[in-house]
N, C-alpha and C positions, 0 to 999 in steps of 0.2 A: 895318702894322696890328698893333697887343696886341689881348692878351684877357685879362678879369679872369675868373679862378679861383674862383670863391665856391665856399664851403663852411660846410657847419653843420648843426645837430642841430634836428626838429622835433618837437613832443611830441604825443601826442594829442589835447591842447585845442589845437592850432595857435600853440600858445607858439615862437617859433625862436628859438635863439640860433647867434648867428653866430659859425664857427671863422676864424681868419685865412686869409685868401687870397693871393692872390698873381696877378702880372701877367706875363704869356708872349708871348712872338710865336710860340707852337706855338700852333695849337690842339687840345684833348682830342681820344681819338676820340671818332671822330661815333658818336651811338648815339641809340635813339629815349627822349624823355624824357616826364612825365609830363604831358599835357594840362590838367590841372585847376589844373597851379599854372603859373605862369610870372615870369621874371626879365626887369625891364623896367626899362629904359634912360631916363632923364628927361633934356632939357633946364634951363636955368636955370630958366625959367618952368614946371618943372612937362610938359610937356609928354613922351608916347612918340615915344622917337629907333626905338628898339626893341624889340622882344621873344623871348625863347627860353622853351623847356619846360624845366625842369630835371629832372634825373633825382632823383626822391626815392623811397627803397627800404629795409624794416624794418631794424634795428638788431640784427642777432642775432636767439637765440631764446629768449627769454626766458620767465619762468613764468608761466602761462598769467592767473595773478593780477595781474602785475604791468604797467605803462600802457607804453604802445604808444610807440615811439621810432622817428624816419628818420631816414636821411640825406640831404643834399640838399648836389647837385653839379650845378652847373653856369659854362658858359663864356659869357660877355656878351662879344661886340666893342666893344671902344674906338671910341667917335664922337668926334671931336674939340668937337663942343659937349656930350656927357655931363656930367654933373655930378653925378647921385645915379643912386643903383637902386634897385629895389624887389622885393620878393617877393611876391608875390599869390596866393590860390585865389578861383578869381573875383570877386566887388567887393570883396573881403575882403585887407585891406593887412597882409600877418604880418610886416614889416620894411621898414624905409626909410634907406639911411644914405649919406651925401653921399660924392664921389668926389675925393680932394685933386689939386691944378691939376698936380702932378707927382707922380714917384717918388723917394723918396728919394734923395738925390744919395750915393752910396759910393764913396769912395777905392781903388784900388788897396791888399790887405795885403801887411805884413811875413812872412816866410815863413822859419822855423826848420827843416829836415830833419835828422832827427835817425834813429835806427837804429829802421824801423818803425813810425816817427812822424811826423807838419806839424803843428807852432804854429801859428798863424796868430793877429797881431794885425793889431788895424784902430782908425780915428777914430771915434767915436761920432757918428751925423747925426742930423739934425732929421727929421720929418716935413713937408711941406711945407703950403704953407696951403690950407685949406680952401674954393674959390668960396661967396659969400655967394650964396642963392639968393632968387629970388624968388616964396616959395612962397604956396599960398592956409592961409588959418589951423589948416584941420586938418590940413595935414600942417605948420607949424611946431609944432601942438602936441606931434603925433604925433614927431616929430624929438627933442623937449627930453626925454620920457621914455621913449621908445627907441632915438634914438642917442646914439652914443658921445660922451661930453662933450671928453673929448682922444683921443687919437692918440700911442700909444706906440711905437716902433721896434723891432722885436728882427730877430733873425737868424736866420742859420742856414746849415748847409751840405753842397754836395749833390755827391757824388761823380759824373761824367757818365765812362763807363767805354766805351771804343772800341768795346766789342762792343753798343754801342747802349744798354745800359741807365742808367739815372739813380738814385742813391740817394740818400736823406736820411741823412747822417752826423748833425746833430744841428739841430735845428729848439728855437723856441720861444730861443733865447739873449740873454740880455741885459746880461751883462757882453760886451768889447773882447776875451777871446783865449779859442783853445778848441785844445784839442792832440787831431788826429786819430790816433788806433791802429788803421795798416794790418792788423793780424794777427786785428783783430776782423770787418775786409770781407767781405760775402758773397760777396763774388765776387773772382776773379785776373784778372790783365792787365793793359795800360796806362791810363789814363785823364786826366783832371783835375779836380781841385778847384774849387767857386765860393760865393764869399760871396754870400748873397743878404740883402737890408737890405728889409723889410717893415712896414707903416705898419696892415698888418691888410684892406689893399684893393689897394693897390698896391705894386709890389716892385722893387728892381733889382738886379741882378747883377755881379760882376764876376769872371776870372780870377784864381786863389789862387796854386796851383801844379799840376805835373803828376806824377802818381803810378805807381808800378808794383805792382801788388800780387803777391807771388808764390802760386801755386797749393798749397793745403792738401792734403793726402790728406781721401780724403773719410770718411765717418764707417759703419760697420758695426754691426749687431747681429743679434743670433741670436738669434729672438724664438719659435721654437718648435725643438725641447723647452727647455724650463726648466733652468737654470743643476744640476747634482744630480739632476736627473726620476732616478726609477728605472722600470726598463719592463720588463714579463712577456717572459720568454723565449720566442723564438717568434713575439712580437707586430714586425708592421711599424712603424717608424716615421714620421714624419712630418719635415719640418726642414724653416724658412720665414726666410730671411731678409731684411733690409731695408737698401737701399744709400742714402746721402742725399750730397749734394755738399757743398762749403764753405759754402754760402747755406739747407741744411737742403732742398733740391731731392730730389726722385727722381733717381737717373740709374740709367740703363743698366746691366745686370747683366753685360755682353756679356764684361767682363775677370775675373767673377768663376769662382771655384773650391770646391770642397765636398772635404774630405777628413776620413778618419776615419782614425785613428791612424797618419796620416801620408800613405793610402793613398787616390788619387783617384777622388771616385765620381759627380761629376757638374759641370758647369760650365756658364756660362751665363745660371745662372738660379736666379730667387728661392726656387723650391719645389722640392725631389725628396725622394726614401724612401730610406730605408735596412730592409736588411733580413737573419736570416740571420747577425745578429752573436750571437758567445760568451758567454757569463756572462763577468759581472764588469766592471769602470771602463774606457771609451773614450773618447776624448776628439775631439770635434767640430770641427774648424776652417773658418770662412769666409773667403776670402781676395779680396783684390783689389790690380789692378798696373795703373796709370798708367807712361807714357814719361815724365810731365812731375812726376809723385809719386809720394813711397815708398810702397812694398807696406806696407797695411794689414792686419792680421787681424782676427776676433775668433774665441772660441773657451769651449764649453761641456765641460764632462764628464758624462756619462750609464751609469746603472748598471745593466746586465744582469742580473736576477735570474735563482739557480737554477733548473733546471725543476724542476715539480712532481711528486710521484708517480706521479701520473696517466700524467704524458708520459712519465717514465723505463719505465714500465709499458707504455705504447704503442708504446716504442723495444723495445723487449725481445721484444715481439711483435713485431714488423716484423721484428728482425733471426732470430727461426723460422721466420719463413716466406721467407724468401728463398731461392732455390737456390744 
């Protein structure tokens, strides 16, 4: 069994325009979709083979002035007699567009490895042909100004990475070659490359080549105090930093360190104080150390201001009265 992927943008006025999909023998996960609309499976004749909810959900957050945008996902099972789909909010037909007898037929590509790179060339397909349906007249009307008069092919390709995850290296292609840069991957480890050849409903795939991406150190900033802050003598400080992985992920603070002029004061973890420092320039460092990547830093300087009279005046007191 496949399942076609549909995707697409619906407007306010129940305008939709449809994004290219694509055909899977995964199905999505399951998740509960939106009752009011549904995505329904037609026979030659016109006829429901089937029906699902689609999930359709706002577009951002846009200004409170401006017209209202969803998105709408969902996964149709392939019946072997389908031939069209439909999107609906109940008797209200918002798109209709036929379902071609096959998926693109794609060759095995040419495969270049190069230092931190795959070429990948391939043959240009056809789209396949389109079943002639035997519909009633309002929906051939309805077909001729709103689906698609042809059927273009484009590409794309999708990194499928051992530790389970799937990425889109580059989608929407429609010249024969495209040179992937590993050093750009969000993610390290082994994986493989695949062409996928899409018709805009239907898709197929094939083996490219197989990848190793090696692990980036991850990325650091020290986002409180500011780069120069100067700070009242006296006063505690604050120090908050931020750890992101190769993929711009959270990770784990667990390998991280906090020193101040060289000098360790806390590890662990994203927040602690500093306190109790001298007048004058010190300088801040975050650190972090991977087995598998180089020890990254980052590092601010921060300016102790003189005490004030006041305090010198309070010290001065303090130190008369002590025994």
């Amino acid at each position: 069994m496949t399942y076609l992927h549909i995707r697409g943008l619906l407007a306010e006025n129940m305008v939709y325009r449809p994004r290219p999909g694509h055909e899977s023998s995964r199905p999505e996960r399951r998740s509960d979709g939106d009752t009011a609309f549904q995505l329904v499976l037609l026979d030659r004749k016109g006829n429901t083979l089937l029906s699902v909810a689609p999930q359709v959900t706002p577009r951002g957050c846009g200004h409170a002035e401006h017209p209202l945008r969803f998105r709408v996902r969902g996964s149709l099972p392939l019946h072997p007699e389908g031939k069209a789909y439909e999107l609906r909010r109940g008797d209200l037909r918002l798109y209709l567009a036929d379902i071609p007898s096959a998926a693109p037929v794609l060759a095995p590509p040419r495969c270049r490895v190069g230092v931190n790179t795959v070429t990948l060339r391939w043959k240009h397909c056809q789209a396949q042909e389109t079943p002639e349906m035997a519909c009633a007249p309002d929906q051939a009307a309805y077909r001729s100004s709103h689906g698609p008069a042809t059927r273009r092919v484009t590409y794309s390709v999708v990194a499928a990475m051992e530790s389970g995850r799937r990425i889109t290296v580059a989608r929407g292609l429609t010249e024969t070659t495209h040179t992937v840069d590993l050093s750009l991957m969000p993610v390290g480890g082994k994986g493989k490359l695949f062409l996928i050849a899409g018709d805009g409903v239907r898709s197929s795939e094939v083996e490219a080549s197989s990848i190793d991406v090696p692990m980036r150190a991850p990325t650091l900033h020290i986002l409180l105090p500011a780069p120069d802050a100067r700070v009242a003598f006296g006063r505690p400080i604050s120090v908050l930093g931020c750890l992101l992985d190769m993929g711009g992920q959270p990770l784990s603070p667990g390998n991280s360190v906090w020193r101040i002029d060289g000098e360790r004061f806390a590890a662990g973890t994203l927040v602690a104080a500093l306190s109790d420092l001298k007048p004058g320039t010190h300088r801040l460092t975050f650190t972090f150390e991977l087995a598998e990547a180089a020890r990254t830093e980052a590092s601010v300087s921060i300016e102790v201001e003189q005490p004030d009279a006041e305090y010198l005046e309070w010290e001065a007191l303090m130190d008369r009265q002590a025994p």
